[in-house]
N, CA, C and O atoms as a MOPAC input file, in Angstrom:
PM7 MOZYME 1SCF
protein

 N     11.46800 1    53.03500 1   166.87900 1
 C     12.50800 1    53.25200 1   167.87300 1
 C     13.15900 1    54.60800 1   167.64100 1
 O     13.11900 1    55.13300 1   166.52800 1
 N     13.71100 1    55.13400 1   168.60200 1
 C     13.98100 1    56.61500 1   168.68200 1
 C     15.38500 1    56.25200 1   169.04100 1
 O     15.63900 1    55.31100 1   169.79300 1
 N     16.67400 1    57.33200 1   168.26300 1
 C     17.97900 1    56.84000 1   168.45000 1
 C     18.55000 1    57.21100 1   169.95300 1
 O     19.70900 1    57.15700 1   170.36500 1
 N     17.70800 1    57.48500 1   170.42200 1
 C     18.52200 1    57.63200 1   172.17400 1
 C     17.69200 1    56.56000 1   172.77400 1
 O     17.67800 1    56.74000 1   173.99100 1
 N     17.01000 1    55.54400 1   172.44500 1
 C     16.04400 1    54.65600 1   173.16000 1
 C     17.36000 1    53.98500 1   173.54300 1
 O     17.43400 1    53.61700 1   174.71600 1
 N     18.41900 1    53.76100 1   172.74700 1
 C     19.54300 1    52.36200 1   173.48500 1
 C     20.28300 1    52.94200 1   174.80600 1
 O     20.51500 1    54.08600 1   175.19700 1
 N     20.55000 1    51.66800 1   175.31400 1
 C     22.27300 1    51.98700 1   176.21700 1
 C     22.92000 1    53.17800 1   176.00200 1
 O     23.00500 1    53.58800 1   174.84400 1
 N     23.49000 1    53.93900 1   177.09900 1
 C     24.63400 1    54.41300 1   176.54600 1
 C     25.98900 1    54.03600 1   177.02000 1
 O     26.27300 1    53.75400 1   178.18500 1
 N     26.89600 1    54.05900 1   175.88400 1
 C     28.30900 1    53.29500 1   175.94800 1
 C     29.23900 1    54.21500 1   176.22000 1
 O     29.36500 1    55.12400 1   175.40000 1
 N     30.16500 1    54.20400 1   177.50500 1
 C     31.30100 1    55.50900 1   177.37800 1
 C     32.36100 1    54.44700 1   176.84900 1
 O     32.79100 1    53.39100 1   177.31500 1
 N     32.59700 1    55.14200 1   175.71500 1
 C     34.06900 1    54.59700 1   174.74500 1
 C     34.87300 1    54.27900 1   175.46900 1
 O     35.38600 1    53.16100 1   175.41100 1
 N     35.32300 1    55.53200 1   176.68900 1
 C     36.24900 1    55.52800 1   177.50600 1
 C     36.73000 1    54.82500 1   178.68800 1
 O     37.83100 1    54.75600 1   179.23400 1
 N     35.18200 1    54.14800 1   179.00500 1
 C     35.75900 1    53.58400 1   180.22600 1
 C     36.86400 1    52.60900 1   180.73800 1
 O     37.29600 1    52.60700 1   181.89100 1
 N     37.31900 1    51.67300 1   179.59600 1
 C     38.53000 1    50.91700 1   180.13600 1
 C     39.25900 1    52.06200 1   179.75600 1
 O     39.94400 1    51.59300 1   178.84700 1
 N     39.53600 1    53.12400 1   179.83500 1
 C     41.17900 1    54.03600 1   179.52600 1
 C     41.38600 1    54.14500 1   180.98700 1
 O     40.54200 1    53.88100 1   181.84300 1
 N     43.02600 1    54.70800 1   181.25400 1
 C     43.38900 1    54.93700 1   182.25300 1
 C     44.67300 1    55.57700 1   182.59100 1
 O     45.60400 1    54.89400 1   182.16400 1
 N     45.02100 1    56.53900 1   183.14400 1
 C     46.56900 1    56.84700 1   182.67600 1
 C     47.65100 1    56.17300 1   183.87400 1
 O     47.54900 1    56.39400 1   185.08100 1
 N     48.44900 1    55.51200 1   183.38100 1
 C     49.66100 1    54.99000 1   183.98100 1
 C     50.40000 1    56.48200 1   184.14000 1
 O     50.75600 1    57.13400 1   183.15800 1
 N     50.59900 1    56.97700 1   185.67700 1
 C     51.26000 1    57.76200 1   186.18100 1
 C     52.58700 1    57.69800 1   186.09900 1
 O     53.39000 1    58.52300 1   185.66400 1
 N     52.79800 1    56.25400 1   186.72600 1
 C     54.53700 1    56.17900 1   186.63400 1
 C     55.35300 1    56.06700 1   185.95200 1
 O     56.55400 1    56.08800 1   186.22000 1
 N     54.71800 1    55.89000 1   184.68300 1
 C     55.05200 1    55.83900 1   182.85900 1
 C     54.98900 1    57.43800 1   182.70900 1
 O     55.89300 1    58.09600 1   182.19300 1
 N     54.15000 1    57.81600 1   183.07500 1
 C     54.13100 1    59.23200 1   182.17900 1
 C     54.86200 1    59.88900 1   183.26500 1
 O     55.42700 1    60.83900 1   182.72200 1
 N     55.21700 1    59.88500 1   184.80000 1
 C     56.34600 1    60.62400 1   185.57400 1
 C     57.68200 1    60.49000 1   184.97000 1
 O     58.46700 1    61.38100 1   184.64400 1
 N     57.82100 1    58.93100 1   184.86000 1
 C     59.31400 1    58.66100 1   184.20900 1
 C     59.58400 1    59.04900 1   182.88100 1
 O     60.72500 1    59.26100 1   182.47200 1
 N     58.70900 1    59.13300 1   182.29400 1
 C     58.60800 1    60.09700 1   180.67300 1
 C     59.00000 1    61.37600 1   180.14400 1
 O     59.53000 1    61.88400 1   179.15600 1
 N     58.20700 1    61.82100 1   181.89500 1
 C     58.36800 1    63.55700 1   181.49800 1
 C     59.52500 1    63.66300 1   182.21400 1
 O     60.09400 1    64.56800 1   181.60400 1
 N     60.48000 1    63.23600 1   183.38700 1
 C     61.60000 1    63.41700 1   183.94900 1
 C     62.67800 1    63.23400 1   182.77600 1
 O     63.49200 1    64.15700 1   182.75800 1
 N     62.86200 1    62.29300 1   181.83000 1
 C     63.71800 1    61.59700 1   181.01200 1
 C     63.60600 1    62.76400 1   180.59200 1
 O     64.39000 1    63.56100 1   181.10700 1
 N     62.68700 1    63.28800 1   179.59100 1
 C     62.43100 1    64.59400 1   178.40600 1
 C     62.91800 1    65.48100 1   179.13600 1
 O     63.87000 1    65.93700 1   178.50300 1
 N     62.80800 1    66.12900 1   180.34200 1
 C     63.62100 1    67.04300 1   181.11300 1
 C     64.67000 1    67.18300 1   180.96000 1
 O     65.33400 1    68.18500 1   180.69700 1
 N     65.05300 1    65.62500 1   181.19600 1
 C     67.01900 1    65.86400 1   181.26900 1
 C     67.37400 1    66.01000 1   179.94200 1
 O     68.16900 1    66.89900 1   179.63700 1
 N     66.92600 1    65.30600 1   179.14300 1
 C     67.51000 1    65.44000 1   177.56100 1
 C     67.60600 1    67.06300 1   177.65000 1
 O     68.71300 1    67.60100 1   177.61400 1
 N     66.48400 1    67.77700 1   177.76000 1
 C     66.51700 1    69.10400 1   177.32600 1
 C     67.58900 1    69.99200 1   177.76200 1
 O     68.15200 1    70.91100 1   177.16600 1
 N     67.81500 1    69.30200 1   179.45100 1
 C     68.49200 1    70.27300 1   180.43500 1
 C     69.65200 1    69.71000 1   179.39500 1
 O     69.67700 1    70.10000 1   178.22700 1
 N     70.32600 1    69.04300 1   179.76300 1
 C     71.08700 1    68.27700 1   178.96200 1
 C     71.85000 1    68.89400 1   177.24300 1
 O     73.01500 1    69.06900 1   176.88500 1
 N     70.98800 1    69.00800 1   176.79100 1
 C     71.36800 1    69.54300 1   175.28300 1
 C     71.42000 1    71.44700 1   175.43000 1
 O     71.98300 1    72.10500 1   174.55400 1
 N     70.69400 1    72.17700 1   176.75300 1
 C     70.84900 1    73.20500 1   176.59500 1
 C     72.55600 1    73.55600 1   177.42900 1
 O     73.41900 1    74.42300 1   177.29000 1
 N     72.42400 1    72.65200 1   178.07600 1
 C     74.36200 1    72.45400 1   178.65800 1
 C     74.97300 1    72.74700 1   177.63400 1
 O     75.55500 1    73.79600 1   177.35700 1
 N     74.78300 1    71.29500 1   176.72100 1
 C     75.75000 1    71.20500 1   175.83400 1
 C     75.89200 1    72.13400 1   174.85900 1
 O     77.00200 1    72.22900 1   174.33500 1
 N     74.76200 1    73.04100 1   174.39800 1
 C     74.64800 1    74.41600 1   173.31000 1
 C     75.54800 1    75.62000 1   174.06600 1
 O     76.42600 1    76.30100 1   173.53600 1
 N     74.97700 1    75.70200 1   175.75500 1
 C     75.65000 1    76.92400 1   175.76800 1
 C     77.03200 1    76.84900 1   176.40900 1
 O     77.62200 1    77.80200 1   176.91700 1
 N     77.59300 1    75.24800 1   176.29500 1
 C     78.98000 1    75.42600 1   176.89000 1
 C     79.97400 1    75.11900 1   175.43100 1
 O     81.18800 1    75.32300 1   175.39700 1
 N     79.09400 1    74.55400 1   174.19700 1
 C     80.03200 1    74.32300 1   173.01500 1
 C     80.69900 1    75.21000 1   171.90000 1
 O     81.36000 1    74.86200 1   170.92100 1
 N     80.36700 1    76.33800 1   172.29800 1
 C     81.34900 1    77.70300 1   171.78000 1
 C     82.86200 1    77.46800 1   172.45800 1
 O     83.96400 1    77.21500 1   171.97200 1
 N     82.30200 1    77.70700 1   174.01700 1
 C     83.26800 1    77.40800 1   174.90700 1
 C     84.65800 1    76.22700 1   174.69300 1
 O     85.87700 1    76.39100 1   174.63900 1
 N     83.71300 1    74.93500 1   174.60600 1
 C     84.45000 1    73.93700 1   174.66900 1
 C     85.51500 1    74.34800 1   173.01900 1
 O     86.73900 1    74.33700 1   173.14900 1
 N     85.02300 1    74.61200 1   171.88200 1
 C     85.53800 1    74.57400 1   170.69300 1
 C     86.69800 1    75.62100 1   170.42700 1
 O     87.36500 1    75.73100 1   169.39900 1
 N     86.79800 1    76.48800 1   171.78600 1
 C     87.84300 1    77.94700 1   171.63300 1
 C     88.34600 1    77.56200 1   172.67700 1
 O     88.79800 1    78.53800 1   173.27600 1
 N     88.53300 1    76.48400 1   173.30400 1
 C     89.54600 1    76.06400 1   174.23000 1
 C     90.86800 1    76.24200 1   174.14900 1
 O     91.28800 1    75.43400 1   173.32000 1
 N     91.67000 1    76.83600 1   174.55100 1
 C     93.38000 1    77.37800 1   174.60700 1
 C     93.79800 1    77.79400 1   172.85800 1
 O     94.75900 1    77.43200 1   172.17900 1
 N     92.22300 1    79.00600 1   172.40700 1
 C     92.76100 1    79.66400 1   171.13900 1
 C     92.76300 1    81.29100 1   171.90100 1
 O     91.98800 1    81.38400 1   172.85300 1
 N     93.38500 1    82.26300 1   171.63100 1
 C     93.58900 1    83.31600 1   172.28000 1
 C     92.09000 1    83.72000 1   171.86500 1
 O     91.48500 1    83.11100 1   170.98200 1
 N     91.39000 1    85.10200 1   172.77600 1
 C     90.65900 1    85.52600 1   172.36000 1
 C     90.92700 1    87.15300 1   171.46500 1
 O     91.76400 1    87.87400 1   172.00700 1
 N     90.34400 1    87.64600 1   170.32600 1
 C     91.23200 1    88.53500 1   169.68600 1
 C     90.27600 1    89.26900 1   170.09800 1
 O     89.14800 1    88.79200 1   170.22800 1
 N     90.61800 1    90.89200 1   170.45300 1
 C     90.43000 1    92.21900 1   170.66300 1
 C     89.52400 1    92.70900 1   169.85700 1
 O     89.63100 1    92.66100 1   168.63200 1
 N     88.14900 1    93.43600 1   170.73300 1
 C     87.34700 1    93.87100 1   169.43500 1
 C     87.74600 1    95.00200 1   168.89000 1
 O     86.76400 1    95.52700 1   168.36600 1
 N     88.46300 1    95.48400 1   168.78400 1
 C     89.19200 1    96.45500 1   167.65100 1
 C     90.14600 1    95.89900 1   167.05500 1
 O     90.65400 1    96.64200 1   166.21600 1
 N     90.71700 1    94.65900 1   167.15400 1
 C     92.26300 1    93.87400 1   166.47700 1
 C     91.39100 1    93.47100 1   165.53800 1
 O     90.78600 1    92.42100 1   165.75700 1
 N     91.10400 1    94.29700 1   164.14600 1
 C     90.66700 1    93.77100 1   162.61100 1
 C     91.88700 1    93.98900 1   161.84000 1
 O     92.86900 1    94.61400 1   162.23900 1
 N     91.74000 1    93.39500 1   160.64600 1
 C     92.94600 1    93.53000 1   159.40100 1
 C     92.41500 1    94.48200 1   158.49000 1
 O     91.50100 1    93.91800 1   157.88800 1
 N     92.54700 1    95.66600 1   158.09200 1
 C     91.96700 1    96.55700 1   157.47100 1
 C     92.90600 1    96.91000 1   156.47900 1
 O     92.64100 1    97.79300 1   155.66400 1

């Protein structure tokens, strides 16, 4: 017998991709991201809330 004499088997054939799992997946991961880049570039902001801002030449020398 010669090793290509058998069947051939695709591993793959029961796979399948669930779309609406992986739409709702990648939307979720979106927002987190949008989400945390909000929160990075507004949390300088939020943390100097009603502190004066000092003068870039006002140093203590």
């Amino acid at each position: 017998m010669s090793p290509g004499a058998g069947p051939t088997v695709d591993p793959d054939a029961d796979f399948f991709y669930d779309y609406g799992t992986l739409r709702i997946g990648g939307l979720v991961f979106a927002g987190v991201i949008v989400l945390l880049s909000v929160f990075l570039l507004t949390g300088n902001r939020l943390r100097r809330c009603g502190k004066p801002k000092g003068k870039p030449g006002d140093g203590e020398n």
